[in-house]
DSSP file (Angstrom, degrees, kcal/mol; ACC not computed):
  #  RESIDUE AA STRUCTURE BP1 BP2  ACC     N-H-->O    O-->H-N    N-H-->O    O-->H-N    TCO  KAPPA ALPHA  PHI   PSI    X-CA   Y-CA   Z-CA
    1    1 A X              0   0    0      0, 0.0     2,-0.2     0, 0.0   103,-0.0   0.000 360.0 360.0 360.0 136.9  -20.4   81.0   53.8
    2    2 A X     >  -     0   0    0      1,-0.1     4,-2.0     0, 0.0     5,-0.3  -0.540 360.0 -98.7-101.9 164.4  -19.3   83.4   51.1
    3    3 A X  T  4 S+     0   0    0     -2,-0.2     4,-0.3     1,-0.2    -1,-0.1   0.509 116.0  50.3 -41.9 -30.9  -16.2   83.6   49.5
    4    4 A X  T >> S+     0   0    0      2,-0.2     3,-2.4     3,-0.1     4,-1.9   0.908 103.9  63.1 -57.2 -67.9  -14.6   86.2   51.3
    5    5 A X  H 3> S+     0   0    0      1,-0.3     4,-1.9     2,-0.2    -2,-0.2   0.735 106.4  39.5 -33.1 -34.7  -15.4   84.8   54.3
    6    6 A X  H 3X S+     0   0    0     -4,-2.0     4,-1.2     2,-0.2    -1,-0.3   0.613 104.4  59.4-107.6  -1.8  -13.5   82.0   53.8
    7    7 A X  H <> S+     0   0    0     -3,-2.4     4,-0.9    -4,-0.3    -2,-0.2   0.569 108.2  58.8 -83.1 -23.0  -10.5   83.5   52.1
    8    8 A X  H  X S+     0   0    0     -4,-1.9     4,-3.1     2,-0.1     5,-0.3   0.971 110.4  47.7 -49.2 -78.2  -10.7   85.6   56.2
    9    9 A X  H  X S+     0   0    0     -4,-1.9     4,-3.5     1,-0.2    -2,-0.1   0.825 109.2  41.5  -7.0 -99.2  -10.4   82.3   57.4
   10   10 A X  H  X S+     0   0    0     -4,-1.2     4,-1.1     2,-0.2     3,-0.5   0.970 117.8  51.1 -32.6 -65.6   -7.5   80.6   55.5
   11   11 A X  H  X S+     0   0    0     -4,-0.9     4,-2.8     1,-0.3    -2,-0.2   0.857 115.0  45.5 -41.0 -68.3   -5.2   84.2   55.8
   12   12 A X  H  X S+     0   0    0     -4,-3.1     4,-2.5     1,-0.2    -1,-0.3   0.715 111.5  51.4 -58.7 -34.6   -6.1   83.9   59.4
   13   13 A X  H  X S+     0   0    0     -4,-3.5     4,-1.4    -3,-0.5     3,-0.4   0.963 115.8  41.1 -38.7 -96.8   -5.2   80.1   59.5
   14   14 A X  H  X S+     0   0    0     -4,-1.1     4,-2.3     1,-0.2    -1,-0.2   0.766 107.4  58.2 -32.1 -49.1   -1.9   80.6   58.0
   15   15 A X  H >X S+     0   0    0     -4,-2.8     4,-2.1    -5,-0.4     3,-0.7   0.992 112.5  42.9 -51.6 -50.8   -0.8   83.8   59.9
   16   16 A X  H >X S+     0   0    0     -4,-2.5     3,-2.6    -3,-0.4     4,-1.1   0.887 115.6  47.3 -42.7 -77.2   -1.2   81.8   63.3
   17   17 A X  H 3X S+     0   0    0     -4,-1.4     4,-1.2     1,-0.3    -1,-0.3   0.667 115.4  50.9 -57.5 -16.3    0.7   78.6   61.4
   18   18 A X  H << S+     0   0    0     -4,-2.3    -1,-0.3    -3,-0.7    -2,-0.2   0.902 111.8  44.1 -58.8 -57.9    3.4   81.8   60.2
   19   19 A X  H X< S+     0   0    0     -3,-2.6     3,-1.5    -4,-2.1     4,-0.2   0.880 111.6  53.3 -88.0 -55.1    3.9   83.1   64.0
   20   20 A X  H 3< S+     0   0    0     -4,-1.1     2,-0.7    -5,-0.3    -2,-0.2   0.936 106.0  57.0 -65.7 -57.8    4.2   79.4   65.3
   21   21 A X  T 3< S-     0   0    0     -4,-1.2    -1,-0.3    -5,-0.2    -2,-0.2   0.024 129.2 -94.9 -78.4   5.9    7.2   78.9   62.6
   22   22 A X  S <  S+     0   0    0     -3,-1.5    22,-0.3    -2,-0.7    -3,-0.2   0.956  83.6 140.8  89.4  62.0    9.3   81.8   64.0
   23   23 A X        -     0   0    0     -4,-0.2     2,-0.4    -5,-0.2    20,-0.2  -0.476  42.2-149.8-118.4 175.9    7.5   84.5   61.1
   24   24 A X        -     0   0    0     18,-0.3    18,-3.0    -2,-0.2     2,-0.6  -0.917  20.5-124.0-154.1 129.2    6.7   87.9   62.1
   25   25 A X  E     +A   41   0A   0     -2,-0.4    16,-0.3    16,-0.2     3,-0.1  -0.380  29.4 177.8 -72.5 125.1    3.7   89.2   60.2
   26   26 A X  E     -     0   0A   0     14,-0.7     2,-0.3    -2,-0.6    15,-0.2   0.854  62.3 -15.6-106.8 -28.0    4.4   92.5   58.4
   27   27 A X  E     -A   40   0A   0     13,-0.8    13,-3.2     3,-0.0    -1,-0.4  -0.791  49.9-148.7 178.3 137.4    1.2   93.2   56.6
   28   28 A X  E    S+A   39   0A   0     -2,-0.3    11,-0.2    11,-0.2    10,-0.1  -0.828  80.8  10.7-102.9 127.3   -2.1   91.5   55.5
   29   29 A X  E    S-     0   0A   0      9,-2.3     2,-0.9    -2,-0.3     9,-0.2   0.995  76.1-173.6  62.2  44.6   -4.2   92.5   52.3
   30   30 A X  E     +A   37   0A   0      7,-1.5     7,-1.6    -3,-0.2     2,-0.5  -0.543  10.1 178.0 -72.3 134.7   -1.5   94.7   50.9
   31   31 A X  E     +A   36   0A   0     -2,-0.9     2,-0.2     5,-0.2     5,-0.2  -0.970  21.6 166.4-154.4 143.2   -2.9   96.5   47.6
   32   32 A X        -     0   0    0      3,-2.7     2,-0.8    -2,-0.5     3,-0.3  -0.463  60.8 -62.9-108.5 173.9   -1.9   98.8   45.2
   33   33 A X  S    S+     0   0    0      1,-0.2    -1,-0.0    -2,-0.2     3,-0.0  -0.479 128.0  20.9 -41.4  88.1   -3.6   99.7   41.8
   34   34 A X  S    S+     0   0    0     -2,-0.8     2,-0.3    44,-0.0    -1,-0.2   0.114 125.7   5.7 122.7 -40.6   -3.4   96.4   39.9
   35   35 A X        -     0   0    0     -3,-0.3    -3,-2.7    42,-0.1     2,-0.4  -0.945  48.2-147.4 176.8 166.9   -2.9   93.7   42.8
   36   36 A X  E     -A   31   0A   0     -2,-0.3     2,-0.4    -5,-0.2    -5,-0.2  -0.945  12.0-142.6-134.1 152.9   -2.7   92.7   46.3
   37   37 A X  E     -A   30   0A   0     -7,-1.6    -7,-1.5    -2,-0.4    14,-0.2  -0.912  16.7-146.1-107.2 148.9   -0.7   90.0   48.5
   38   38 A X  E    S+     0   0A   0     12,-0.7    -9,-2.3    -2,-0.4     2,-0.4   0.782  75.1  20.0 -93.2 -25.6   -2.4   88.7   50.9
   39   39 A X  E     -AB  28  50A   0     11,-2.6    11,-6.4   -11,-0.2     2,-0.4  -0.951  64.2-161.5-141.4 132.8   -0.1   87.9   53.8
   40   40 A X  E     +AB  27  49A   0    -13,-3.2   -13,-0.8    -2,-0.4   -14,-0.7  -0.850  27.8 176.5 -96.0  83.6    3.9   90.0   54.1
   41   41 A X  E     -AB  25  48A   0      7,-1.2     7,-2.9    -2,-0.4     2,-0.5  -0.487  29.6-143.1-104.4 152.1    5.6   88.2   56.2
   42   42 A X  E     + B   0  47A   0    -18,-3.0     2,-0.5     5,-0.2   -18,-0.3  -0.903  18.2 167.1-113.3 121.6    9.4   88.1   57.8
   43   43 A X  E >  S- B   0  46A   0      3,-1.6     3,-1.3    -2,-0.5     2,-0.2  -0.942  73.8 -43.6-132.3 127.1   11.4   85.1   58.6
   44   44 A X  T 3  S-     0   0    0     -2,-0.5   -22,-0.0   -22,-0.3    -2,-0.0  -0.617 122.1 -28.4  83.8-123.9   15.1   85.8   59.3
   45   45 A X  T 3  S+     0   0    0     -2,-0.2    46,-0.6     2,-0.1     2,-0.4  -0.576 122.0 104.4-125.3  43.8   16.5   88.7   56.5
   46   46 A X  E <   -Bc  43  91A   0     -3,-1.3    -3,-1.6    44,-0.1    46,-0.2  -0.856  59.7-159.3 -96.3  86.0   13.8   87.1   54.1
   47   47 A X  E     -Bc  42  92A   0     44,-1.2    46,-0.9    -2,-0.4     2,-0.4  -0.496  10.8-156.0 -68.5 167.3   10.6   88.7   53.4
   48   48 A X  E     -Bc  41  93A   0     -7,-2.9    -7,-1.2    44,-0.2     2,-0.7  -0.796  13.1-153.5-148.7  93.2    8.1   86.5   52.2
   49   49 A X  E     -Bc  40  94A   0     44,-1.3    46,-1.2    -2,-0.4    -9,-0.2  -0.588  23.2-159.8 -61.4 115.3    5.0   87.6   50.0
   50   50 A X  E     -Bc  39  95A   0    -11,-6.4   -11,-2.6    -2,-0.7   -12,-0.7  -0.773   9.4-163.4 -97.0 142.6    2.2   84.7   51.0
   51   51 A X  E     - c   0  96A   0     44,-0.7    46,-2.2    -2,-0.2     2,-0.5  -0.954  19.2-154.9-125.8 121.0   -0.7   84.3   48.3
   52   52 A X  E     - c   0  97A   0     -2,-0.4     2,-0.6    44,-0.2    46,-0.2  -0.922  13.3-170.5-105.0  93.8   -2.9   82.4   50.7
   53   53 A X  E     - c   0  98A   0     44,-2.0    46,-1.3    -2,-0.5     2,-0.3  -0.959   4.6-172.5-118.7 122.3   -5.9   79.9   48.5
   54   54 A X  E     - c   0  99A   0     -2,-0.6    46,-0.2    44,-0.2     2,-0.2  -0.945  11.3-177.5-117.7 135.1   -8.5   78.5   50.8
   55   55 A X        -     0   0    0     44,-5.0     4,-0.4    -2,-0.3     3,-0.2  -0.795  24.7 -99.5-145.1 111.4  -10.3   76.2   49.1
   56   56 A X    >   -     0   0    0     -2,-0.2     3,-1.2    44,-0.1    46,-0.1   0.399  53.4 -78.3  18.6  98.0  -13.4   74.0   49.9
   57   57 A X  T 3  S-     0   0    0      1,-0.2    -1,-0.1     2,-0.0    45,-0.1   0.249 120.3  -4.8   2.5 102.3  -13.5   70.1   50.8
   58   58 A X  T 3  S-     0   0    0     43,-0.2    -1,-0.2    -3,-0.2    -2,-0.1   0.800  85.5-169.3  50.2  38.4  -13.0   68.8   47.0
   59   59 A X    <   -     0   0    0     -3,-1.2     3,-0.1    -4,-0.4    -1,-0.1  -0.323  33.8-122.2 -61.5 128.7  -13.1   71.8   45.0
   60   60 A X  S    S+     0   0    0      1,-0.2     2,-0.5    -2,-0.1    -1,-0.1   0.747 103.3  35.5 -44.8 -44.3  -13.3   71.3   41.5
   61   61 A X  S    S-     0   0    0      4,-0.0    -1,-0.2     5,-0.0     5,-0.1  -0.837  83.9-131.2-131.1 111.0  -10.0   73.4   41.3
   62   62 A X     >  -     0   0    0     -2,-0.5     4,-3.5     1,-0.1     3,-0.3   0.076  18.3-124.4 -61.4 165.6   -7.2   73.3   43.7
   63   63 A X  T  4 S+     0   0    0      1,-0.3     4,-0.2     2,-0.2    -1,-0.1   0.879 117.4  58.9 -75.9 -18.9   -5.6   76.3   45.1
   64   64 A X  T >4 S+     0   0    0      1,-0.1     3,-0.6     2,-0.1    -1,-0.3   0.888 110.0  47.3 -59.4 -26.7   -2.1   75.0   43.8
   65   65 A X  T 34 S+     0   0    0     -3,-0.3    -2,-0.2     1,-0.2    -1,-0.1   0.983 103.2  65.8 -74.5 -62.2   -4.1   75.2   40.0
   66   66 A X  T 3< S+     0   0    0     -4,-3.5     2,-1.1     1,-0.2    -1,-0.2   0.459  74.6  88.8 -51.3  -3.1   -5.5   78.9   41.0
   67   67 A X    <   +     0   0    0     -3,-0.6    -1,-0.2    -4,-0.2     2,-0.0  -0.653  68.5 177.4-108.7  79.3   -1.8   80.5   41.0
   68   68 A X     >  -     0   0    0     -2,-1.1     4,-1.5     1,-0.1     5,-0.1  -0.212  46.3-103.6 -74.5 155.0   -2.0   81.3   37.1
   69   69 A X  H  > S+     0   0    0      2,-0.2     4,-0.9     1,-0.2    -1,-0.1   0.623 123.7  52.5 -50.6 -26.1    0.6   83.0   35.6
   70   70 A X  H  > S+     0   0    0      2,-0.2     4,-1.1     1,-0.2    -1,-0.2   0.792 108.9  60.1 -95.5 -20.4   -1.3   86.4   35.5
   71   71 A X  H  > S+     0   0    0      1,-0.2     4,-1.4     2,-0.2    -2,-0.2   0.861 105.0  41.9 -38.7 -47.4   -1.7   85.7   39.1
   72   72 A X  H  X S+     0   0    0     -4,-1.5     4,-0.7     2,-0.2    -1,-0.2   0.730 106.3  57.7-109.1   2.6    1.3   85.6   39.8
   73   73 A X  H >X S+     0   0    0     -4,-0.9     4,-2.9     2,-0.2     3,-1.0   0.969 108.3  59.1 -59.7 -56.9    2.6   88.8   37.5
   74   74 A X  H 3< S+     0   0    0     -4,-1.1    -2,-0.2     1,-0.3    -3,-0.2   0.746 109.0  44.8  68.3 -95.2   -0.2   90.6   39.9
   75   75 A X  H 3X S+     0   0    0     -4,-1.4     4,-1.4     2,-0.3    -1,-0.3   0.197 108.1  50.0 -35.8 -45.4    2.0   89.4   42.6
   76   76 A X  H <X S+     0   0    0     -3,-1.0     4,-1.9    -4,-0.7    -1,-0.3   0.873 111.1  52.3 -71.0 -81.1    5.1   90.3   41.3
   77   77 A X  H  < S+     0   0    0     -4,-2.9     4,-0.4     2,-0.2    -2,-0.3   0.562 110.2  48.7 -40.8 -25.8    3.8   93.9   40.7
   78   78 A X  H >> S+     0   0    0      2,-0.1     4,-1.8     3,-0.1     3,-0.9   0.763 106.5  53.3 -86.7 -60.3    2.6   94.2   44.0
   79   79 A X  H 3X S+     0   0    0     -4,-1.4     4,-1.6     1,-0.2    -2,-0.2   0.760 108.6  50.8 -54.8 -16.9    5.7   93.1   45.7
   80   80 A X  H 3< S+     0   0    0     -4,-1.9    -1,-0.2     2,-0.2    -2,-0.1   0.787 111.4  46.9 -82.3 -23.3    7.9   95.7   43.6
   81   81 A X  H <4 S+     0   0    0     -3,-0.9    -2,-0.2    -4,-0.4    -1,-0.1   0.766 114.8  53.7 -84.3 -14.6    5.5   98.7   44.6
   82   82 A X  H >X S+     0   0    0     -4,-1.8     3,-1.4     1,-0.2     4,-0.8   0.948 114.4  35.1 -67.4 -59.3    5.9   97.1   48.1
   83   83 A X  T 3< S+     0   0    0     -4,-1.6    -1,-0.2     1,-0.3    -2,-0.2   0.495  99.8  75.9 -67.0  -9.8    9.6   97.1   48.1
   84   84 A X  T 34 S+     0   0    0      1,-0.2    -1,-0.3     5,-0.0    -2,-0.1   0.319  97.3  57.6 -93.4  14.2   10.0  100.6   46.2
   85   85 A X  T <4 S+     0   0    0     -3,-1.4    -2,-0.2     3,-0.1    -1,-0.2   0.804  91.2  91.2 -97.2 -33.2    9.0  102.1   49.8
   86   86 A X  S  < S-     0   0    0     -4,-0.8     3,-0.1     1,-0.1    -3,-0.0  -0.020  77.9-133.2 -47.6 143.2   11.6  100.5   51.4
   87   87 A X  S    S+     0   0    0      1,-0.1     2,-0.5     2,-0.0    -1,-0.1   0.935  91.6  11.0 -79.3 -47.9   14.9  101.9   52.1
   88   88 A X  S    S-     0   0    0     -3,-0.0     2,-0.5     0, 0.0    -1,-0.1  -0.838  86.7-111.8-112.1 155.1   17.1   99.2   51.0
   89   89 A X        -     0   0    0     -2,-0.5     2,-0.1    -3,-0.1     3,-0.1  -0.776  36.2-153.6 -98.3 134.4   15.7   96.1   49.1
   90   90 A X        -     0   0    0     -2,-0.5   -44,-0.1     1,-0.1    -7,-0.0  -0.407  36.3 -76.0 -90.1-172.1   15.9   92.9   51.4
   91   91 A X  E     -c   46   0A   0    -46,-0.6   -44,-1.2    -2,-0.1     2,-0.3  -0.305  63.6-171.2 -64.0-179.0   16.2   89.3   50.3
   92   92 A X  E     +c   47   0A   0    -46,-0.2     2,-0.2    -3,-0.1   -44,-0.2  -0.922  16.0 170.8 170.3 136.2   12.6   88.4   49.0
   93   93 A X  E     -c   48   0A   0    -46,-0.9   -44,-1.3    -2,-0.3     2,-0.3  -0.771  26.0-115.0-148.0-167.2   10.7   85.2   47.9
   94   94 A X  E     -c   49   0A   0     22,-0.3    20,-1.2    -2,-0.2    21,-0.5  -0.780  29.7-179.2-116.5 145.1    6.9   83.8   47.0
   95   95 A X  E     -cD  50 113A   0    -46,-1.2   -44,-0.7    -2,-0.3    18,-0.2  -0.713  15.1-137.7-146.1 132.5    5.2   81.5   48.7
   96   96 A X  E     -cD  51 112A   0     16,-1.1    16,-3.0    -2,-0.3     2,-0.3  -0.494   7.4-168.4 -80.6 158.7    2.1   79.8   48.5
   97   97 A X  E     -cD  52 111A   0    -46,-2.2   -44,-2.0    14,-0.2     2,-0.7  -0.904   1.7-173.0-110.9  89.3   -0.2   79.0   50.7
   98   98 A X  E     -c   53   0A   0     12,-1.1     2,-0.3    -2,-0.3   -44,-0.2  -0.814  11.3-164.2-125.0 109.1   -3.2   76.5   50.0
   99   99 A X  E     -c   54   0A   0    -46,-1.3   -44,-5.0    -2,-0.7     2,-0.5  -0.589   7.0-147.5 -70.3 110.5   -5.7   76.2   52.8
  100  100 A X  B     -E  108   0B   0      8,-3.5     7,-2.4    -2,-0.3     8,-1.5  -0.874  13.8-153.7-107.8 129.5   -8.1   73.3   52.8
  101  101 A X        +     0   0    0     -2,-0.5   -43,-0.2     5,-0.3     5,-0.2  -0.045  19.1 164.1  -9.1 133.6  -11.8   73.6   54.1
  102  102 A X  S >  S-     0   0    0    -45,-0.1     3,-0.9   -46,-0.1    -2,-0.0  -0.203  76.5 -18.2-171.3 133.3  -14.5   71.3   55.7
  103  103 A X  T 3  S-     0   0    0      1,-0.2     2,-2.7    -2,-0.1   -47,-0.0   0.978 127.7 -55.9  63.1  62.4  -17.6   72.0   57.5
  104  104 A X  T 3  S+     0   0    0     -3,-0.1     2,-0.4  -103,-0.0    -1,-0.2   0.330 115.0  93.3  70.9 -40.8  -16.0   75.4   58.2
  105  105 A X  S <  S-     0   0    0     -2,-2.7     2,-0.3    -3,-0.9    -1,-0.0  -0.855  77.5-100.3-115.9 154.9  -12.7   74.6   59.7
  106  106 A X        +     0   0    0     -2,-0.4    -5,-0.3    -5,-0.2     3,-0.1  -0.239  33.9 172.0 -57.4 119.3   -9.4   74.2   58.4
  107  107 A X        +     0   0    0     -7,-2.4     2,-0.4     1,-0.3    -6,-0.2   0.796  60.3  19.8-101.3 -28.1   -8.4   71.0   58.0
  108  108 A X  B     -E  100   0B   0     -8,-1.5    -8,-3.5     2,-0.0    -1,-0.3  -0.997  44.9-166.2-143.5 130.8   -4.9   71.2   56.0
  109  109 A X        -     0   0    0     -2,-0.4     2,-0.4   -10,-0.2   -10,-0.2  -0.868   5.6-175.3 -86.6 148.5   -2.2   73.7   55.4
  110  110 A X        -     0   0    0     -2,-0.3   -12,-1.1     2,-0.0     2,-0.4  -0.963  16.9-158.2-150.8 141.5    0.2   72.8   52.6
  111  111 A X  E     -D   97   0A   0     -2,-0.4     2,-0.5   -14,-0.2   -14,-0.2  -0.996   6.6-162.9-134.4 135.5    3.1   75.7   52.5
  112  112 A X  E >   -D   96   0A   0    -16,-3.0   -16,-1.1    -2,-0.4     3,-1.0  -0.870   3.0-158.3-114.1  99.0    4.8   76.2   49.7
  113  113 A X  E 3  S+D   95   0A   0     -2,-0.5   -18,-0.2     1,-0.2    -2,-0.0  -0.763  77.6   0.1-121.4 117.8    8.2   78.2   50.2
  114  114 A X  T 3  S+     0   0    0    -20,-1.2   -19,-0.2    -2,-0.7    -1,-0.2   0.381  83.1 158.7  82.4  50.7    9.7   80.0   46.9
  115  115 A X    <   +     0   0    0     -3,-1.0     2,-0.2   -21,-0.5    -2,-0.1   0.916  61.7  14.5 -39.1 -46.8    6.9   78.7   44.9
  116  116 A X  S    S-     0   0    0     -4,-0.1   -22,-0.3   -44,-0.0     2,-0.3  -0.882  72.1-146.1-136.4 155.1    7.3   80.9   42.6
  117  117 A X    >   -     0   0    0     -2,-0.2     3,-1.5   -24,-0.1   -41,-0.1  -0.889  38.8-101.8-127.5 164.3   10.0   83.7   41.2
  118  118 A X  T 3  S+     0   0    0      1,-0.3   -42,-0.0    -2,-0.3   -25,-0.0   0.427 112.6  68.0 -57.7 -14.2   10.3   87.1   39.5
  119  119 A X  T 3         0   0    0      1,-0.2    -1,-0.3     0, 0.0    -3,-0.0   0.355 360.0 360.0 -86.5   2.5   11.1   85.1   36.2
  120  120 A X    <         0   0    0     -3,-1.5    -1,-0.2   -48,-0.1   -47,-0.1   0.576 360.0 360.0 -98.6 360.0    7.9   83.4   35.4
Protein backbone atom coordinates (compact mmCIF):
# COMPACT_ATOMS: atom_id res chain seq x y z
CA UNK A 1 0.00 0.00 0.00
CA UNK A 2 1.60 3.25 -0.96
CA UNK A 3 1.86 6.22 0.97
CA UNK A 4 -0.84 8.14 -0.34
CA UNK A 5 -3.00 5.50 0.09
CA UNK A 6 -2.77 5.32 3.46
CA UNK A 7 -2.69 9.04 4.25
CA UNK A 8 -6.63 8.46 2.11
CA UNK A 9 -7.23 6.23 4.77
CA UNK A 10 -6.28 8.03 8.07
CA UNK A 11 -8.11 11.57 6.61
CA UNK A 12 -11.02 9.35 5.93
CA UNK A 13 -10.74 7.63 9.50
CA UNK A 14 -10.70 10.89 11.28
CA UNK A 15 -13.42 12.76 9.19
CA UNK A 16 -15.97 9.85 10.19
CA UNK A 17 -14.38 10.12 14.03
CA UNK A 18 -15.00 14.35 13.32
CA UNK A 19 -18.85 13.88 12.16
CA UNK A 20 -19.47 11.36 15.24
CA UNK A 21 -17.99 14.28 17.67
CA UNK A 22 -20.59 16.90 16.53
CA UNK A 23 -17.81 18.46 13.60
CA UNK A 24 -19.10 19.44 10.40
CA UNK A 25 -16.44 18.94 7.66
CA UNK A 26 -15.71 22.11 5.70
CA UNK A 27 -12.99 20.98 3.34
CA UNK A 28 -10.46 18.20 2.74
CA UNK A 29 -6.85 18.62 0.98
CA UNK A 30 -7.06 22.38 1.09
CA UNK A 31 -3.86 23.83 -0.94
CA UNK A 32 -2.52 26.86 -1.91
CA UNK A 33 1.07 27.60 -3.31
CA UNK A 34 3.29 26.61 -0.38
CA UNK A 35 1.04 24.18 1.78
CA UNK A 36 -2.07 22.25 2.29
CA UNK A 37 -4.30 21.17 5.50
CA UNK A 38 -5.56 18.20 5.26
CA UNK A 39 -8.93 18.19 6.96
CA UNK A 40 -11.15 22.02 7.69
CA UNK A 41 -13.37 21.36 9.99
CA UNK A 42 -16.27 23.23 12.28
CA UNK A 43 -17.14 22.53 15.77
CA UNK A 44 -19.39 25.23 17.38
CA UNK A 45 -17.82 29.05 16.22
CA UNK A 46 -14.39 27.21 16.03
CA UNK A 47 -12.77 26.24 12.89
CA UNK A 48 -10.34 23.65 13.21
CA UNK A 49 -7.42 23.09 10.72
CA UNK A 50 -6.72 19.01 11.20
CA UNK A 51 -3.11 17.92 9.97
CA UNK A 52 -4.02 14.25 9.83
CA UNK A 53 -0.45 11.60 10.29
CA UNK A 54 -1.32 8.00 9.58
CA UNK A 55 1.40 6.08 10.38
CA UNK A 56 2.24 2.34 10.15
CA UNK A 57 2.11 -0.39 13.06
CA UNK A 58 5.65 0.75 14.75
CA UNK A 59 6.94 3.26 12.55
CA UNK A 60 10.35 4.29 13.12
CA UNK A 61 8.89 7.85 13.55
CA UNK A 62 5.60 8.78 15.08
CA UNK A 63 3.15 11.07 13.54
CA UNK A 64 3.25 13.30 16.84
CA UNK A 65 7.40 13.55 15.82
CA UNK A 66 6.34 14.39 12.00
CA UNK A 67 4.69 17.88 13.00
CA UNK A 68 8.14 19.82 12.55
CA UNK A 69 8.21 23.26 12.99
CA UNK A 70 8.35 23.99 9.22
CA UNK A 71 5.37 21.77 9.10
CA UNK A 72 3.60 23.52 10.97
CA UNK A 73 4.63 27.28 9.41
CA UNK A 74 3.19 25.37 6.14
CA UNK A 75 0.14 25.10 8.18
CA UNK A 76 -0.10 28.33 9.50
CA UNK A 77 0.34 29.81 5.94
CA UNK A 78 -2.31 27.79 4.58
CA UNK A 79 -4.75 28.56 7.21
CA UNK A 80 -4.26 32.52 6.66
CA UNK A 81 -4.80 32.23 2.76
CA UNK A 82 -7.77 30.11 3.98
CA UNK A 83 -9.21 32.67 6.23
CA UNK A 84 -8.24 35.82 3.91
CA UNK A 85 -11.41 34.44 1.77
CA UNK A 86 -13.59 34.68 4.41
CA UNK A 87 -15.68 37.56 5.27
CA UNK A 88 -15.06 37.84 8.87
CA UNK A 89 -12.24 35.86 10.67
CA UNK A 90 -13.82 33.22 13.01
CA UNK A 91 -12.23 31.78 16.16
CA UNK A 92 -9.52 29.20 14.81
CA UNK A 93 -7.23 26.52 16.25
CA UNK A 94 -4.68 23.47 15.12
CA UNK A 95 -5.18 20.19 15.76
CA UNK A 96 -3.48 17.05 15.17
CA UNK A 97 -4.50 14.10 14.23
CA UNK A 98 -2.23 10.83 14.39
CA UNK A 99 -3.72 7.82 12.83
CA UNK A 100 -2.23 4.41 13.61
CA UNK A 101 -2.16 1.46 11.05
CA UNK A 102 -2.08 -2.39 11.05
CA UNK A 103 -2.74 -4.92 8.50
CA UNK A 104 -4.55 -2.05 6.69
CA UNK A 105 -7.08 -0.86 9.21
CA UNK A 106 -7.05 1.67 11.65
CA UNK A 107 -6.48 0.67 14.83
CA UNK A 108 -6.06 4.06 16.94
CA UNK A 109 -6.90 7.64 16.71
CA UNK A 110 -5.20 10.01 19.14
CA UNK A 111 -6.70 13.75 18.64
CA UNK A 112 -4.98 16.34 19.62
CA UNK A 113 -7.02 19.66 20.00
CA UNK A 114 -4.98 23.13 19.87
CA UNK A 115 -1.81 21.30 19.39
CA UNK A 116 -0.30 23.80 18.13
CA UNK A 117 -0.61 27.92 17.67
CA UNK A 118 0.16 30.77 15.32
CA UNK A 119 3.24 31.55 17.68
CA UNK A 120 5.47 28.66 17.14
Amino acid sequence: MRNREIGNIGEQAVCVYLVENDYEILKRNFTVKGGEIDIIAKKNDTVCFVEVKTRKYGSLISGEDAITASKRKHIIYTAQRFLSKLTSVPKCRFDVAVVEMKNEKVIKIKYYVNAFDSSH
